[in-house]
C-alpha positions as CSV (number, residue, x, y, z in Angstrom):
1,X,0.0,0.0,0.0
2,X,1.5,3.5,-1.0
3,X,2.0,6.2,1.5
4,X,-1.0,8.2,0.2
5,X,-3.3,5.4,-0.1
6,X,-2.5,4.1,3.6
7,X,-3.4,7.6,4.7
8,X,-6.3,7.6,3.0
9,X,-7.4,4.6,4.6
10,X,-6.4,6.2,8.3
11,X,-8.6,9.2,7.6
12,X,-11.4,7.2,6.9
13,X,-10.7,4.8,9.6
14,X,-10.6,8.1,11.9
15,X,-13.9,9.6,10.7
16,X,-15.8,6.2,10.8
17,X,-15.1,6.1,14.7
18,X,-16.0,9.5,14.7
19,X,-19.4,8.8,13.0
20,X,-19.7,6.4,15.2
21,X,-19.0,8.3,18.3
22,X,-21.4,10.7,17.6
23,X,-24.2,8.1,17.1
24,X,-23.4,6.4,20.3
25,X,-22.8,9.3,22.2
26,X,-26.0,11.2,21.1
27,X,-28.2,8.2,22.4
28,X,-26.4,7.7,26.1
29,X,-24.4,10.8,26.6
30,X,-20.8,11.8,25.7
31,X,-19.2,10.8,29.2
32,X,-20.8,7.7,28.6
33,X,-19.5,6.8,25.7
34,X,-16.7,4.2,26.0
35,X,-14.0,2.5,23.8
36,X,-14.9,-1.5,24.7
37,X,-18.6,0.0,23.3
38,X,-17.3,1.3,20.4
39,X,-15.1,-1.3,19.5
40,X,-17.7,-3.6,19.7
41,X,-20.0,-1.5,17.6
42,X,-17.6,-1.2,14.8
43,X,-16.3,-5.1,14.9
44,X,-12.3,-3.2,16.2
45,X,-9.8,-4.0,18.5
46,X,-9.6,-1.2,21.7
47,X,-6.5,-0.6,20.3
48,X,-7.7,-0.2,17.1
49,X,-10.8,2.6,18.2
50,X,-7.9,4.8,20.2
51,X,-5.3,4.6,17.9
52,X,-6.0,7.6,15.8
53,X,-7.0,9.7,19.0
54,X,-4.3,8.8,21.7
55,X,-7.3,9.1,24.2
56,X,-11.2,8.4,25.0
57,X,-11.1,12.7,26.0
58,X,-9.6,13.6,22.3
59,X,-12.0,11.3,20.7
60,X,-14.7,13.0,22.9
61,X,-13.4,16.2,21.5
62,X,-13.0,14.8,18.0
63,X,-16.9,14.0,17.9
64,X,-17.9,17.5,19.2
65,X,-15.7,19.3,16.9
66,X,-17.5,17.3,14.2
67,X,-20.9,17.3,15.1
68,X,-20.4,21.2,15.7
69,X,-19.4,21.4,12.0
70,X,-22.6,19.3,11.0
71,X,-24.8,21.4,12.7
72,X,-23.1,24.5,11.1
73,X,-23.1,22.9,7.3
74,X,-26.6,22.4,7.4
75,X,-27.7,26.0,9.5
76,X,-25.2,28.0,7.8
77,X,-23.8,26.9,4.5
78,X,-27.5,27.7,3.2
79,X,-27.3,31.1,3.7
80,X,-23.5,31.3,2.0
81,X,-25.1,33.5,-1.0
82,X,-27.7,36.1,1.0
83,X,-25.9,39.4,2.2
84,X,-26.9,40.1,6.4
85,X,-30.2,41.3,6.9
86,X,-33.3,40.1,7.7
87,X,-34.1,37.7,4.9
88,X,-30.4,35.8,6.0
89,X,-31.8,35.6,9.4
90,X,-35.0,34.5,8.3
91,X,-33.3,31.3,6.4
92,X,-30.7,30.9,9.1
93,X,-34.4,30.0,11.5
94,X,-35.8,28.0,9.1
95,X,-32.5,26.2,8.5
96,X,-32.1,25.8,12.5
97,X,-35.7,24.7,12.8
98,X,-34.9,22.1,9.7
99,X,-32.2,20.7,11.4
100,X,-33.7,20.1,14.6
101,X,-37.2,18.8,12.6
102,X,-34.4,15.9,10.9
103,X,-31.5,15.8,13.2
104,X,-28.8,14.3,11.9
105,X,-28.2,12.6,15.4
106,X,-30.5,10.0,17.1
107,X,-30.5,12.1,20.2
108,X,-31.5,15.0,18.9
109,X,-29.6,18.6,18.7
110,X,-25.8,17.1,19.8
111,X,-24.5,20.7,21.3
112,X,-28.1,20.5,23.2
113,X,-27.4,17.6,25.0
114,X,-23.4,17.9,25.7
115,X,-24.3,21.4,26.8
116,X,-26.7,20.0,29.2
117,X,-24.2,17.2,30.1
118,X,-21.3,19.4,31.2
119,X,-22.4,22.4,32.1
120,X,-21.8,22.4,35.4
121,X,-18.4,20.3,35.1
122,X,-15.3,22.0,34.7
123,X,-12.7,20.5,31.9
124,X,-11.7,20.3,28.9
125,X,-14.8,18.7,27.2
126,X,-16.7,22.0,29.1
127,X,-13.8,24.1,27.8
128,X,-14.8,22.9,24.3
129,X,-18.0,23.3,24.4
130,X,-18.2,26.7,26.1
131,X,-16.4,28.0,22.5
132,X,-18.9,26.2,20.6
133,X,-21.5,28.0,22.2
134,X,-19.9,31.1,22.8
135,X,-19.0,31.0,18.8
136,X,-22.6,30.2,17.7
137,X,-24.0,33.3,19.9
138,X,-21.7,35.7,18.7
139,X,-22.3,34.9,15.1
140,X,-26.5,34.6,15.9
141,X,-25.9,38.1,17.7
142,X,-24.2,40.1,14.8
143,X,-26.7,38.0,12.3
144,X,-29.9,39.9,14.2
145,X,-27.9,43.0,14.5
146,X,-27.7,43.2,10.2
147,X,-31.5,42.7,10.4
148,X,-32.1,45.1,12.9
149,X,-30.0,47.8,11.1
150,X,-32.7,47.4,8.3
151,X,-35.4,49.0,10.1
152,X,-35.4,52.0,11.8
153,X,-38.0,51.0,14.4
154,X,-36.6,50.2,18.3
155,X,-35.5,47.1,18.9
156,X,-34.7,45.0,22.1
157,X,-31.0,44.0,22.2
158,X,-29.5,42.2,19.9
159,X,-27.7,39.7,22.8
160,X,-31.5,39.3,24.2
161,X,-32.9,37.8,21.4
162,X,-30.0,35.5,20.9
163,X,-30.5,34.1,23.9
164,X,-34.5,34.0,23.3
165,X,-34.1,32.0,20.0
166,X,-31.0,29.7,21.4
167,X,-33.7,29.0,24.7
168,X,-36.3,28.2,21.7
169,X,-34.6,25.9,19.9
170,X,-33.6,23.9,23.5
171,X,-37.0,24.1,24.5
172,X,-38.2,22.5,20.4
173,X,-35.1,20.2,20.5
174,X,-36.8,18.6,23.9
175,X,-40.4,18.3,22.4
176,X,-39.2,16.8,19.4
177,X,-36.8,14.8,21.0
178,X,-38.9,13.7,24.3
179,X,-42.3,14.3,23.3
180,X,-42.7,13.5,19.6
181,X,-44.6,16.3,19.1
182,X,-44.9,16.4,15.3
183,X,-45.9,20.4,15.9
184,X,-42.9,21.2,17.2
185,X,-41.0,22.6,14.8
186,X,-43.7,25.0,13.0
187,X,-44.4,26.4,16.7
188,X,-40.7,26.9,17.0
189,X,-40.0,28.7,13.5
190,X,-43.2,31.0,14.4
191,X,-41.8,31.5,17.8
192,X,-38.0,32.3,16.8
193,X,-39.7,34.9,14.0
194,X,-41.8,36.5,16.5
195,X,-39.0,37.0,18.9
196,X,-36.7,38.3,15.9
197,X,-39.0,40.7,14.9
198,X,-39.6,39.1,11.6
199,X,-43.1,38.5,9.3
């Protein structure tokens, strides 16, 4: 096998476990995820599973940092064309809402649940995921400012309705999620507009 071929085959040994992390970890929890689980999962040797990470916490991290980057492909990548304003915001909501509606993960909304999971425990997985979130609010924040500069009417702060419409999509992740409530997601997209000042 030639150098380029046998890394070829690592990077896609690498993202399987990764895939697989995810899927695992989004069902029982990301502390709870485990290598002997995995392994077993994905027909690997222990050895095998942690290879390409050097530990369980960098493969926790691995998974994050990818599911993060799903999230944002489907939320974001949409919108790559549209200038800031208020239709952008608009399709960045219905793109959220979208995502949550078909998750990718069988958990539901994967930031959601790690959020929820580490919160209150300091480390490095809490580390990572305080960027994450702290990225996605900055971004959702100067996204409703560029709508709001297209009106002149008052507007409540920008920072206050990021937090409304991150709350709403928590609050539609759980009753997708946990109550298979098949209205969900319109109530959620009507709610975020609302709250962003939008038609």
């Amino acid at each position: 096998m030639s150098p380029r071929s046998s890394f070829a085959e690592a990077a896609r040994t690498r993202e399987r476990i990764v895939r697989a992390a995810i899927a695992e970890a989004s069902r029982i929890g990301l502390d709870s995820l485990t290598i002997g689980s995995l392994a077993d999962r994905l027909s690997m040797s222990k050895a095998g599973v942690i290879g390409p990470f050097g530990s369980r916490e960098n493969l926790q991290q691995a998974a994050l940092e990818q599911a993060s980057h799903i999230f944002r492909t489907a939320v974001l990548t949409p919108l790559a064309d549209l200038p800031p304003g208020a239709l952008r915001l608009s399709r960045l909501i219905d793109a959220w809402i979208a995502y949550l509606a078909d998750c990718p993960f069988p958990g539901g909304c994967f930031v959601t649940s790690t959020s929820t999971e580490f919160d209150g425990r300091p480390g490095p997985i809490r580390d990572h995921l305080r960027a994450t979130v702290f990225s996605w609010r900055t971004l959702l924040t100067t996204e409703i400012t560029a709508a709001q500069a297209e009106s002149p009417a008052p507007h409540r702060p920008a920072d206050e309705i990021a937090t409304t419409l991150i709350g709403i999509s928590m609050s539609i992740n759980q009753e997708i999620q946990l109550l298979n409530d098949d209205s969900a997601p319109q109530r959620g997209r009507s709610a975020m507009r609302h709250a962003a000042g939008l038609p």
